[in-house]
N, C-alpha and C positions, 0 to 999 in steps of 0.2 A: 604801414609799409610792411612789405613780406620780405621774409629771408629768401624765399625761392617760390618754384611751383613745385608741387606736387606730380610726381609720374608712377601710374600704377598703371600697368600695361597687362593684357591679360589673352592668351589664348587658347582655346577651346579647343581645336581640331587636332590633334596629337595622335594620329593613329598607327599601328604595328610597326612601320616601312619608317616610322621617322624617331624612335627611340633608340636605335642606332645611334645617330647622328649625335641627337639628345647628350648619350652618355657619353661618348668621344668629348665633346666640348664641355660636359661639367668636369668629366674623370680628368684628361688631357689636354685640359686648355686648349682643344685644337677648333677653330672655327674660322671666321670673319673677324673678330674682335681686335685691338689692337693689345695682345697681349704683352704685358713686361713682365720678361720671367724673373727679376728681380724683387718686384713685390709678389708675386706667387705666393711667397711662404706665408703671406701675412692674409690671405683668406681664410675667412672663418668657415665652416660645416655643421651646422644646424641639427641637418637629419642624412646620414647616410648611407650607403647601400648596403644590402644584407646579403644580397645574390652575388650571382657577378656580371651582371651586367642589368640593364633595368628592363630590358623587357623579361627577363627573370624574375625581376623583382614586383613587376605588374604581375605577371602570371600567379606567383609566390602567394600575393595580399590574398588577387581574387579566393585562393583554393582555400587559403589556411582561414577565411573569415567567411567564406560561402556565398559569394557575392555571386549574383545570377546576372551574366551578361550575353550578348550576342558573339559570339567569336567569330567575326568574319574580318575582311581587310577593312573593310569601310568603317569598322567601330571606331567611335573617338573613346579610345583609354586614358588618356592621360591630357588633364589642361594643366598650363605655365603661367606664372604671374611674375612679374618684377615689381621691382618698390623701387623709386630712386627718385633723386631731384638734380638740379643743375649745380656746376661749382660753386657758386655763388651761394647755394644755400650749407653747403659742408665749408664752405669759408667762414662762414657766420657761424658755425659751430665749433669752430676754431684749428681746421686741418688747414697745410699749407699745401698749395699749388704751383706749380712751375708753367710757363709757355714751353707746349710741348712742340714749337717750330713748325706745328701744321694750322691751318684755316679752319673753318666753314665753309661750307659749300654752298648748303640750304638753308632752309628756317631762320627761325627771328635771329639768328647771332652770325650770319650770312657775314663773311670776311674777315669776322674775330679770330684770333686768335682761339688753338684748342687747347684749354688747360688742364694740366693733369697732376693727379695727387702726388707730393713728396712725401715719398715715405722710406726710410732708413731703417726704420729700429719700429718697433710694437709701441711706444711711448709715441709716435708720430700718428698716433688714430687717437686723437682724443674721445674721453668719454663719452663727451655728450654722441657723438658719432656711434659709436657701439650702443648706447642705450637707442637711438632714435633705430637702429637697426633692429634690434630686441622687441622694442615697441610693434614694428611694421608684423614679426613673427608672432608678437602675441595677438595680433590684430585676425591674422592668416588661421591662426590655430581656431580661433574661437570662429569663422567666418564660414571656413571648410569642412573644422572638423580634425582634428589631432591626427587622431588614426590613417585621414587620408592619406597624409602628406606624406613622400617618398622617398623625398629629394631636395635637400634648401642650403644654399651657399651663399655667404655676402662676397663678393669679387672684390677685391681690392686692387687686382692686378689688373685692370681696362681704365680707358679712358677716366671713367664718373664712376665712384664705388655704385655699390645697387645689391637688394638682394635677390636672389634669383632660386623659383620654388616651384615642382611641379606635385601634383594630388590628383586621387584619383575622384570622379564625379559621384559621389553615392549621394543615394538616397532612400530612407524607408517606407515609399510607397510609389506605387507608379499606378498609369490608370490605363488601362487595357481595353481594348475594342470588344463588343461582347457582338458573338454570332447565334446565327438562329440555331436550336436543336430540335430534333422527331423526338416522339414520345419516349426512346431509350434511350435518350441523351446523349444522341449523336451529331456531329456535327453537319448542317444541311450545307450542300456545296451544289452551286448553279457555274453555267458557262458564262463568261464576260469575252467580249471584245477588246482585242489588245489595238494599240495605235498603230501596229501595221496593218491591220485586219484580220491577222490570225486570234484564232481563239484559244481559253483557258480554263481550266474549271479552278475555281475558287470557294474558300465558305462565305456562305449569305452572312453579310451584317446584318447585327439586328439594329433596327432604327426605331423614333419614338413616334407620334401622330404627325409633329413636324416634319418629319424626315430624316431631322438629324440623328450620326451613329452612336447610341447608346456606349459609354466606358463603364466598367468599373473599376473602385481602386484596390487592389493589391498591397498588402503590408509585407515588408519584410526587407532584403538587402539588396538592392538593383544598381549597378553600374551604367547610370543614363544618365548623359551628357546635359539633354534636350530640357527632359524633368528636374534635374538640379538648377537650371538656370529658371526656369520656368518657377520653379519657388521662390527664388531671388528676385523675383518682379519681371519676369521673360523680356519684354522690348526694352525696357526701363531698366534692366537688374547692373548691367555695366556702369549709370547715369546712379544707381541707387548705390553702388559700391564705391564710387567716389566719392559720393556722400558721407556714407558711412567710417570711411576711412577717414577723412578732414575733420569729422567730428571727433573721432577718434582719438588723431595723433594731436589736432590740436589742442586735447584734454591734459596729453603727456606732456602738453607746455611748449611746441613745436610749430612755428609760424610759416604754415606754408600757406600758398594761393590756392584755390580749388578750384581754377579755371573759370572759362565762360559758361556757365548752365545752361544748358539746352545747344549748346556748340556742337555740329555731329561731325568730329574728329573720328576719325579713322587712325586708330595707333600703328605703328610701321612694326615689324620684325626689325633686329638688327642690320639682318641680314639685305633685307628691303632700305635700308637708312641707310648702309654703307652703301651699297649700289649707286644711290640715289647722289648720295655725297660725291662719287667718284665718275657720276654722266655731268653731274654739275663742274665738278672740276673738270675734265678734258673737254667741254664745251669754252671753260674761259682759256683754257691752252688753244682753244681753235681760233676763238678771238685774238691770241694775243700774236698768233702766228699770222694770221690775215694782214692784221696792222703792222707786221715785221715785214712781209714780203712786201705789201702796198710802200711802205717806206723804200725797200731795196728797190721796188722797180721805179719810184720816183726818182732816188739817186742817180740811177741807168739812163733814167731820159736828161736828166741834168748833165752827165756826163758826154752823151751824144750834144746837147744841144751846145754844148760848150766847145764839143769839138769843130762844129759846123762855125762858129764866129771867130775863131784864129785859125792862125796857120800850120804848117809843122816847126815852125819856130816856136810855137807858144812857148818852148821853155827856156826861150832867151831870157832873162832877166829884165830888159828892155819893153819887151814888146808883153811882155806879163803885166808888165808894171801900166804901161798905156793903155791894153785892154782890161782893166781893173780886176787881175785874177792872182794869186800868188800862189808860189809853187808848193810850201806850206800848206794855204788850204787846200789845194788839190790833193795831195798828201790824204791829209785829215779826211776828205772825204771820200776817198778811195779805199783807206786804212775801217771806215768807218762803213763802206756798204760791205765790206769782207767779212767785219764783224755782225752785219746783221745775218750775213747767208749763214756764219757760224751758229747763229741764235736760231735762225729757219731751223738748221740740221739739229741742235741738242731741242728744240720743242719739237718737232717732227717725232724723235727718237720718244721723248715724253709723252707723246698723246700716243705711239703706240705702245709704251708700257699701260696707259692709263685703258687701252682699247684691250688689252690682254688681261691687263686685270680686273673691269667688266665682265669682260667673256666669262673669268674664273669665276666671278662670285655671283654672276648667276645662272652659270651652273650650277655651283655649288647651291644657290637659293632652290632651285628645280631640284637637285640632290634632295636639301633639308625638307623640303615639301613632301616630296614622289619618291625620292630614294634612288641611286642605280640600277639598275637590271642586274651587275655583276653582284651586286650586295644580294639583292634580291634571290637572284642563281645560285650563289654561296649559299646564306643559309636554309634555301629551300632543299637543295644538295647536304646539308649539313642535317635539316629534320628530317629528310627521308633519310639517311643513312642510319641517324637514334631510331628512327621510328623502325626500319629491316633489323636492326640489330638486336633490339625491345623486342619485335616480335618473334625472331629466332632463339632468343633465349626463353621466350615465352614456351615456345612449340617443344624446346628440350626440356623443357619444365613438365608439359603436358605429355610429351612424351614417355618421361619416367614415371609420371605416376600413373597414367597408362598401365606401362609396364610391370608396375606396382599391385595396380588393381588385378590385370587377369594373372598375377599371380595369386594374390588373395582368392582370387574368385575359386582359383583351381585347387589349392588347398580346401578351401571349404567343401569343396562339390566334394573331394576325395575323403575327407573325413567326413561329410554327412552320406557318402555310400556306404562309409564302413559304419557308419550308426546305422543305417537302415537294414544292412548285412546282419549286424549286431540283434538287433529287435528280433528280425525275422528267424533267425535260428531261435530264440527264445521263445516265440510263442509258438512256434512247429513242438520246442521241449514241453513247454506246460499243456498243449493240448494232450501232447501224448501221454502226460502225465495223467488230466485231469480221466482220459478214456481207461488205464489203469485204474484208476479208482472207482471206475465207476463200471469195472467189468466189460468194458464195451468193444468187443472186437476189432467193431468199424469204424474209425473216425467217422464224427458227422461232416455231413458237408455245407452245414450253414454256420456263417461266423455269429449270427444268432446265438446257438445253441451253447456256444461257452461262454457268449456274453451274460447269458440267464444265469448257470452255475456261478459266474464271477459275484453277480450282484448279489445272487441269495447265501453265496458263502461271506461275503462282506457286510451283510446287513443283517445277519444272524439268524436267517430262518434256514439255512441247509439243517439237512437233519440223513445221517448217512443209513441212519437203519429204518429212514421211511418205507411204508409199504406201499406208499404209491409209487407210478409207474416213476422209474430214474432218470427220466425226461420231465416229470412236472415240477416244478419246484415254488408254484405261486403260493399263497401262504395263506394256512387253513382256518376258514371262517368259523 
């Protein structure tokens, strides 16, 4: 016999447009959930934000650990996972429960009562509760990957405690489509046929004799959704994670059920389960209004047909009594069809609370998915404004040292003119020097001709009382 089932619920798709949403509901309690802000304070916090907000905190991991991704909207950055089981099995571990005065709607507990934890004081989570929590974390940790993980809260304040954890997908290796190159190792690109008919240049894949496209793999740090699950046993990796976990928890001595094997359940979002919960409910308020009003218009034709067999005396006491009617019951059921049109009008009133709050929560479901446009507008308004503001402080950064430079530049020009001013007076002086010395009326006019005197006064063959010509100075054999 099991304490409960096991629910490990997991979803993959988490892209830019829905970590909003995301952080609102772990930061803010604010969601679909039936929150009790009374237990609030008694949730625990695993791993928590280091940014301020989580797609901060996405952005943050990738830079500071060098993870190479696709930055586009489509990217899945971030999956979720919960742990949790039914009351029944945190009863058996010894938390107490109240009827929280609502039903089922759906699923196998369909018209039960919905129970929910009592909890007053921290001494009302018993241990074993908190270790079986700890457990599911250390289960997550070693599954994922430590580093991934971003984000992980056990909720005590909803319906069924649960922990609740999002990580990011890495992995260290991926395997890449390989294209054809020309001899410089350039990429070959042919035109393809697009599904409308228009054309496209692309690069050629390269294929093997079969046909199929050649990968290779890549080591290093990739944020991919597709390849993380894909190592996990790709169509099998969800069927092979429940496994893993029941082997798991039921090591740590924790009697859950693992379900029907090979069953292809479809796990809900919350946000899908409460919907679901509340078409199911105003569907039985529409039932229970039909059999209200079928009753009231029963009564109505009773009342005509009643009227048709007396007369306007039926309410002699007499003639009541002979037509087998009393005034009493007529009473009663007239007191009694009033009371159903009252009931028509308060479920009336109730199925369209229950039709507004549909509407709201799948919106809200469309929201958590897709996101608003005004959200959307906002912060796309709010990145281009960092991004004008970034770049105008950039441009006055560039600007000064700009400004910097052609100062530099103009000192330098002006002190390497007054070195060149500087040189050229000096060698105009030593020439005229060297032609005193050497009696020579005329300067020469080859820069030759003092470079020869230079070398032979430097290398030690000048000789001033030579009686060769005062112009030869090459050195005597």
């Amino acid at each position: 016999m099991y304490d409960g089932k096991q629910v490990v619920r997991v979803e993959t798709q988490y892209k830019k447009d829905d970590l909003y949403n995301i952080g609102v509901e772990m930061k803010d309690r604010k969601g679909t959930g039936n929150y009790d802000i009374e237990r609030r304070e008694y949730n625990i916090e695993y791993v928590s934000l280091t940014q301020n907000n989580l797609y901060q905190e996405v952005k943050y991991n990738l830079k500071k650990r060098k993870i190479e991704y696709l930055d586009r909207t489509k990217t899945n950055l971030l999956n979720g996972v919960t742990f949790t089981s039914g009351p029944e099995f945190f009863q058996a571990l010894g938390m107490e429960f109240i009827d929280s005065g609502r039903t089922y709607h759906t699923g196998d507990k369909k018209g039960q009562a919905v129970m929910i934890p009592k909890i007053k004081s921290k001494e009302d989570i018993p241990n074993a509760v908190s270790f079986f929590f700890d457990s599911c974390m250390e289960f997550l940790k070693d599954y994922v990957g430590e580093e991934n993980i971003l984000l992980a809260q056990i909720h005590y304040d909803e319906d069924t405690p649960h922990l609740q954890a999002y990580f990011l997908p890495v992995v260290d290796m991926v395997k890449r489509k390989c294209y054809i190159k020309d001899k410089d190792g350039n990429v070959v690109k042919e035109e393809v046929k697009k599904k409308d008919g228009s054309t496209t240049i692309v690069p050629k894949l390269l294929r093997d004799s079969k046909g199929k496209i050649v990968y290779e793999e890549v080591k290093g740090k990739f944020l991919n959704c597709d390849q993380f699950w894909k190592q996990k046993g790709g169509k099998l990796s969800f069927h092979q994670m429940q496994n893993d976990f029941n082997k798991f928890i039921t090591e740590k001595g924790f009697n859950l059920y693992r379900g029907d094997i090979g069953a292809n359940k479809q796990n809900q979002s919350k946000l899908e389960y409460d919907i679901a919960e509340k078409k199911a409910e105003l569907e039985e308020l529409n039932k229970e209004k039909e059999n209200t009003l079928q009753i009231i218009e029963n009564s109505k034709n009773g009342l005509k047909n009643l009227e048709k067999e007396v007369d306007n005396d039926l309410l002699n006491p007499i003639k009541r009594k002979l037509g087998g009617f009393k005034e009493n019951d007529v009473s009663k059921i007239i007191e009694y069809t009033k009371g159903l049109e009252n009931k028509v009008v308060i479920l009336s009133t109730d199925n369209n609370n229950k039709d507004l709050m549909i509407e709201k929560l799948t919106k809200e479901n469309k929201t958590f998915k897709n996101n608003s446009e005004l959200i959307k507008k906002n912060k796309i308004i709010k990145e281009q404004k960092s991004t004008i503001n970034e770049q105008e402080q950039e441009i006055g950064r560039l600007s000064e040292l700009v400004d910097i430079l052609n100062n530099t530049i103009d000192n330098l020009k002006i002190k390497f003119e007054k070195e060149v001013e500087k040189w050229k007076n000096l060698f105009k002086k030593m020439c005229k020097a060297i032609d005193k010395v050497l009696d020579r009326d005329k300067p020469k006019e080859r820069l030759e001709d003092y470079e020869d005197i230079a070398d032979a006064i430097n290398y030690g063959y000048y000789n001033k009382n030579n009686d060769k010509d005062k112009d030869d100075y090459e050195i005597g054999m």
